[in-house]
C-alpha positions in Angstrom: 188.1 235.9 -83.7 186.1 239.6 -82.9 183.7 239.1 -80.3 180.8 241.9 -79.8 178.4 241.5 -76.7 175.5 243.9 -76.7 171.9 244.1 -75.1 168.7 246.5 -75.5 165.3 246.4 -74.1 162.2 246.1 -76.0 159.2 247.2 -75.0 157.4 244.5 -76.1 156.5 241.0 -75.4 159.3 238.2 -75.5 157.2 236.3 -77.8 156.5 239.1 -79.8 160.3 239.8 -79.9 161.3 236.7 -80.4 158.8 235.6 -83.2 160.3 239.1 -85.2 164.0 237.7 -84.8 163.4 234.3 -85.5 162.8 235.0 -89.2 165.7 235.7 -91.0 163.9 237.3 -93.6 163.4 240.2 -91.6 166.9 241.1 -91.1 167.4 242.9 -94.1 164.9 245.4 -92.5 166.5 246.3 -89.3 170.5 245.3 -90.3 171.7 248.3 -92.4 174.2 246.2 -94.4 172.3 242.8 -94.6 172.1 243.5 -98.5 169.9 239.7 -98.6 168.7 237.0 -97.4 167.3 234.4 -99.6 167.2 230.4 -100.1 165.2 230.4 -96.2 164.3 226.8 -95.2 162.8 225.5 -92.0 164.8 223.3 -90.1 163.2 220.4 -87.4 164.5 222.2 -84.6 162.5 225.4 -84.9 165.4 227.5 -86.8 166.3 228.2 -89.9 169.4 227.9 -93.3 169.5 230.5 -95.4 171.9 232.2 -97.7 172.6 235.9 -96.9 174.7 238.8 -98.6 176.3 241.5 -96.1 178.6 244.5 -97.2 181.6 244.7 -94.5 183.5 248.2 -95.2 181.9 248.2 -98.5 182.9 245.1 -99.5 180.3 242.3 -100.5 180.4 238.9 -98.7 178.3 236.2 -99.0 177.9 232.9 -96.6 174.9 230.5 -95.3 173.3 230.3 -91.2 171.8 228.0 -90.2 170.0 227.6 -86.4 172.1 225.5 -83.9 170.2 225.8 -81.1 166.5 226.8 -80.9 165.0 226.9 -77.8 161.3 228.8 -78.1 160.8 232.3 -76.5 164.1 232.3 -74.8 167.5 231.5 -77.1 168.5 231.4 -80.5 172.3 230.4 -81.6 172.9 230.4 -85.5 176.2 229.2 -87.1 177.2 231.3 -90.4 179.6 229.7 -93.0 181.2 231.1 -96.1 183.7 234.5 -96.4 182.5 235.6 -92.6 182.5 232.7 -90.1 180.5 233.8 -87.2 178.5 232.8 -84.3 175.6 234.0 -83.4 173.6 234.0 -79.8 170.3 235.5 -78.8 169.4 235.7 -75.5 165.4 236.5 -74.9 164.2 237.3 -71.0 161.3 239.2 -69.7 162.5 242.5 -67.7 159.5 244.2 -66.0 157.0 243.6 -68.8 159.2 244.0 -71.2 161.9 242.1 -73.1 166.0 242.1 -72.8 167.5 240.8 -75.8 171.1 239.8 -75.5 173.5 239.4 -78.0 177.1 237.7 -78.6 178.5 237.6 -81.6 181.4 235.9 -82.6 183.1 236.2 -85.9 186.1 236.3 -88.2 187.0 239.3 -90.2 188.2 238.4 -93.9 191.9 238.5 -94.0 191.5 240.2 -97.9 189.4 242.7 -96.3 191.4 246.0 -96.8 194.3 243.9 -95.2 195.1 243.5 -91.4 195.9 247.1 -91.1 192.2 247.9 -91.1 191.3 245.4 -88.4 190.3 248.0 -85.8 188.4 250.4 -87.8 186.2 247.3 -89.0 185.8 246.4 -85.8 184.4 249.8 -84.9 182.3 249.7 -87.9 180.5 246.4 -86.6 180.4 247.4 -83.3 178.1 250.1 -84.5 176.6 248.3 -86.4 175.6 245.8 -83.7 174.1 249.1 -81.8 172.3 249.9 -84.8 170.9 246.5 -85.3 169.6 246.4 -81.6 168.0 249.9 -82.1 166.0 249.1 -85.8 164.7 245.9 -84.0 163.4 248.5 -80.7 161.7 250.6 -83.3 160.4 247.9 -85.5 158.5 245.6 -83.1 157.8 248.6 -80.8 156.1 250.3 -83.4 
């Protein structure tokens, strides 16, 4: 299991934060290799399921999320299934007007993914990746 912690501020409102990333169909817009994200339902907890496509090192993988834990304005953990088991945790607090967003993710890298050799340089990859997610979702809701 890969685990990537990373945080940003947004200077924005938590609920205006918050409201962006609990839609999955928005990730596509600020995740450069969410190819899709289809099939969205609302769940009774406040989250979502929904089937997604992602390209890892150029390969396409596909997999379902679904919400786990949904507490509103402040956390967000989402379970993904399919050829990437992850974990996903978002972490929503005010920071002097504006918001901190905290992510963990935890996750396992496809074994038939340019074999084990290529384990670090995917790792890099996502970790960049992360950093680039963070800074699309600055510059979309700060726009």
């Amino acid at each position: 299991m890969v685990t990537i912690e990373k945080s940003i501020v947004v200077e924005a409102p938590r609920e205006k934060v918050f409201d962006y990333m609990r839609d999955p169909r928005h990730l596509p817009e600020i995740w450069p290799s969410m190819v899709e994200v289809k099939d969205v339902a609302d769940l009774p907890n406040g989250g979502h399921r929904y089937h997604w496509t992602y390209k890892m090192a150029g390969v396409r993988l596909e997999g379902d999320s679904e919400t786990v834990e949904f507490e509103e304005g402040k956390h967000i953990v989402e379970k993904g299934t399919g050829q990437i088991p992850s974990t996903f945790d978002w972490t929503f607090s005010v920071e002097d007007g504006a918001t901190r967003l905290k992510t963990k993710v935890e996750y396992e890298i496809p074994e038939t993914l340019l074999g084990k050799l290529a384990k670090p340089f995917i790792v890099k990859l996502n970790e960049r990746e992360a950093e680039s997610f963070l800074g699309n979702l600055k510059d979309r809701v700060e726009a």
